[in-house]
C-alpha positions as CSV (number, residue, x, y, z in Angstrom):
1,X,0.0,0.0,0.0
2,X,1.3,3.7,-0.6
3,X,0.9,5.6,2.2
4,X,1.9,8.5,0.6
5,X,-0.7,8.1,-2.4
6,X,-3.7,7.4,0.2
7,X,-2.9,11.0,1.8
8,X,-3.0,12.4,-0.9
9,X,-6.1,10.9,-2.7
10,X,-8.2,11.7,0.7
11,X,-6.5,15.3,1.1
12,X,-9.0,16.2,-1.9
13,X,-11.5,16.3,0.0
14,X,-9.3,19.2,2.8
15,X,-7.9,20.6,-0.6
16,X,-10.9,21.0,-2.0
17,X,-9.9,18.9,-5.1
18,X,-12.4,15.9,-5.2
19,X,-15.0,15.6,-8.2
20,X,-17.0,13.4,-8.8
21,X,-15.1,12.1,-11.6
22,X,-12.5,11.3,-9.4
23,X,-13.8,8.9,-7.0
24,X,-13.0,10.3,-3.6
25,X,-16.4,10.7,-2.2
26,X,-17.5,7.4,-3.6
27,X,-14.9,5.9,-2.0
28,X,-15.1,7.7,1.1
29,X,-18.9,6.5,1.6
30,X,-18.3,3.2,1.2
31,X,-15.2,3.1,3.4
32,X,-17.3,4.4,6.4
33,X,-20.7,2.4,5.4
34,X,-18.6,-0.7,6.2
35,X,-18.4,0.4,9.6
36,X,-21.7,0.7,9.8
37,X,-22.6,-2.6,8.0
38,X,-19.6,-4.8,10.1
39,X,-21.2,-2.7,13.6
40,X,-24.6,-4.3,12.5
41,X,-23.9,-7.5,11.8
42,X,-21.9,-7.6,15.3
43,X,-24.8,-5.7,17.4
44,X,-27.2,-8.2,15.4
45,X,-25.6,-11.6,15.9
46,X,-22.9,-11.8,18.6
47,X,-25.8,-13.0,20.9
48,X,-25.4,-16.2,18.7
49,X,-22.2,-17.1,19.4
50,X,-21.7,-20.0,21.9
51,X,-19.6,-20.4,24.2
52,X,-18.5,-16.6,24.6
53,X,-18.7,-14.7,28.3
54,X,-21.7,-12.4,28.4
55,X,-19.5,-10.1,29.8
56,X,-17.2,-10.0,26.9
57,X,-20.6,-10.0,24.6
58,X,-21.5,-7.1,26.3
59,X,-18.3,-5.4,25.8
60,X,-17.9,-6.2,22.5
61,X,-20.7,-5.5,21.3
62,X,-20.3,-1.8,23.1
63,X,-17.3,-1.2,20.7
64,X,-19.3,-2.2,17.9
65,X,-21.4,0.6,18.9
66,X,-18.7,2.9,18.7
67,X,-17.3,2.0,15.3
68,X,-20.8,2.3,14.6
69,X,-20.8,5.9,15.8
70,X,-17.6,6.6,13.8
71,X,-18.6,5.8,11.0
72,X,-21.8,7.9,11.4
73,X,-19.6,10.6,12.6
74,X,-17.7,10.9,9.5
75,X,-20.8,10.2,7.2
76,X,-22.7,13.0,8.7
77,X,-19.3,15.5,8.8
78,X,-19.2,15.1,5.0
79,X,-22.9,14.6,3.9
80,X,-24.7,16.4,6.7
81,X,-27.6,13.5,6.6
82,X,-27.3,10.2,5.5
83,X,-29.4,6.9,5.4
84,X,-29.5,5.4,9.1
85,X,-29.2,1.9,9.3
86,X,-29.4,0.8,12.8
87,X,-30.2,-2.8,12.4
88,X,-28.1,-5.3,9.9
89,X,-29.4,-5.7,6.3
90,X,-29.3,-9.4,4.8
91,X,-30.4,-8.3,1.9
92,X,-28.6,-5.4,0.6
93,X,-31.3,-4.9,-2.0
94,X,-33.6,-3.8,0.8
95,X,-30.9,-0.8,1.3
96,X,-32.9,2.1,0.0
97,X,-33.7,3.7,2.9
98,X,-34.3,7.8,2.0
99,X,-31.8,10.2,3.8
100,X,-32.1,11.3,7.4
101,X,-32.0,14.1,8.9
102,X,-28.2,15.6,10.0
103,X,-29.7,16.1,13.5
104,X,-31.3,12.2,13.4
105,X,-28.0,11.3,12.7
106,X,-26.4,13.2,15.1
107,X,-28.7,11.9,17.8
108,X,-28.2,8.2,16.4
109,X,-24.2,8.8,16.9
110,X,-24.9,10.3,20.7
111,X,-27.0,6.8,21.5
112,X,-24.4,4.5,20.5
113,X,-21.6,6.3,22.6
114,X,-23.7,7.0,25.3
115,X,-24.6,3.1,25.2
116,X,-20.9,2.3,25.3
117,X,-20.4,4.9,28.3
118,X,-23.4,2.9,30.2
119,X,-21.9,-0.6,29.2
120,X,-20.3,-1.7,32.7
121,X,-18.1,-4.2,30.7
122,X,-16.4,-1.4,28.5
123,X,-13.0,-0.1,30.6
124,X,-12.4,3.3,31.0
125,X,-9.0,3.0,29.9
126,X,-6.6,0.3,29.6
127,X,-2.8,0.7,30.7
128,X,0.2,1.4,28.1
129,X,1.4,-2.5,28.0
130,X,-1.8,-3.8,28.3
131,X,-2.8,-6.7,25.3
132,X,-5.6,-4.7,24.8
133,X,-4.0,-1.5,24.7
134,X,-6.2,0.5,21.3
135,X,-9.7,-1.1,22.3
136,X,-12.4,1.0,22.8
137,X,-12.9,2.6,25.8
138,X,-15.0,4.1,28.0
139,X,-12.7,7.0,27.9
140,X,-12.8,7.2,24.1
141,X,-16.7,7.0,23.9
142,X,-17.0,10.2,26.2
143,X,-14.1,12.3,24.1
144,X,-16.3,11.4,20.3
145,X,-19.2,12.1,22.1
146,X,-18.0,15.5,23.3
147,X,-16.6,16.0,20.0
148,X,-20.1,14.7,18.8
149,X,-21.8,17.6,20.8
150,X,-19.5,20.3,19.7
151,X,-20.5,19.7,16.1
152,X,-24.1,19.7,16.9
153,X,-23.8,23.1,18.3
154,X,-22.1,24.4,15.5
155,X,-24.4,22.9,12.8
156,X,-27.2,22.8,14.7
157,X,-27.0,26.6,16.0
158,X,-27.6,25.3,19.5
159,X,-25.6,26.2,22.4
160,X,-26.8,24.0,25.1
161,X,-24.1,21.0,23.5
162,X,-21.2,23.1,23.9
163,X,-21.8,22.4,27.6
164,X,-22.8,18.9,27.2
165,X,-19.4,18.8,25.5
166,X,-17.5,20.2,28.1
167,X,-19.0,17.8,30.5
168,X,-18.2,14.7,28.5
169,X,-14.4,16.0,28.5
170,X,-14.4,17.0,32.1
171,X,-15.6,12.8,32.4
172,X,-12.2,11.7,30.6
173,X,-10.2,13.7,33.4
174,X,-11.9,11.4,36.2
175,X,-11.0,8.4,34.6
């Protein structure tokens, strides 16, 4: 893989450069729909699987909800509304769901981290060393969501979530 050519192709997007001739949005939608779709077939089915912990279901299927929530959070940055999918598709014929709303969206994002925040199997952190140092963590759930907030005040001409951001980061300081 070219690093340096990956940069560059999604710097069009900063740079202002992308068309729609040149495939950068395309690939940009699909890139964070598979978050969404691999989020939904986890949330969906990991009750299924046998002989797993419920408490490592549980957690699991918490960071599912955040990738989930990233790949919103990026879909919505770019396209300010997108089609929600909250449960997996088998078929995906039957995707042809209309375009939500960029504050359904944004609301759909804040459920899914605040889900992970609430999920008492989901760490706050984990320590530097740690085998499952990079997981998702409590911690990381409260700084998107905060970051989540801070976006819906700005697009959303509300004030109110530039305090419920400050609260979610003043959260990551107890941890």
């Amino acid at each position: 893989m070219d690093t340096d050519r990956n940069w560059y192709e999604n710097q069009k997007v900063c740079y202002g450069d992308g068309t729609p001739s040149s495939g950068t949005f395309s690939s940009m939608f699909k890139y964070y729909y598979t978050f969404v779709f691999r989020s939904n077939d986890v949330i969906s089915h990991i009750d299924q699987v046998p002989d797993m912990d419920p408490e490592e279901k549980a957690r699991l299927k918490a960071e599912a909800k955040f990738l989930r929530a990233y790949g919103y959070f990026n879909l919505n940055v770019l396209w300010r509304g997108v089609p929600l999918y909250l449960e997996y598709i088998e078929d995906a014929g039957t995707a042809n769901k209309p375009r939500s709303s960029e504050a359904d969206v944004w609301q759909a994002i804040i459920n899914d981290l605040t889900d992970c925040i609430n999920e008492e199997n989901l760490p706050d952190r984990y320590a530097a060393g740690d085998g499952n140092y990079g997981r998702v963590t409590k911690g990381a759930a409260y700084a998107y969501r905060g970051h989540a907030h801070q976006f819906m005040a700005s697009r959303l001409n509300d004030t109110k979530y530039y305090e419920l951001a400050l609260s979610d980061f003043e959260q990551i300081e107890k941890l």
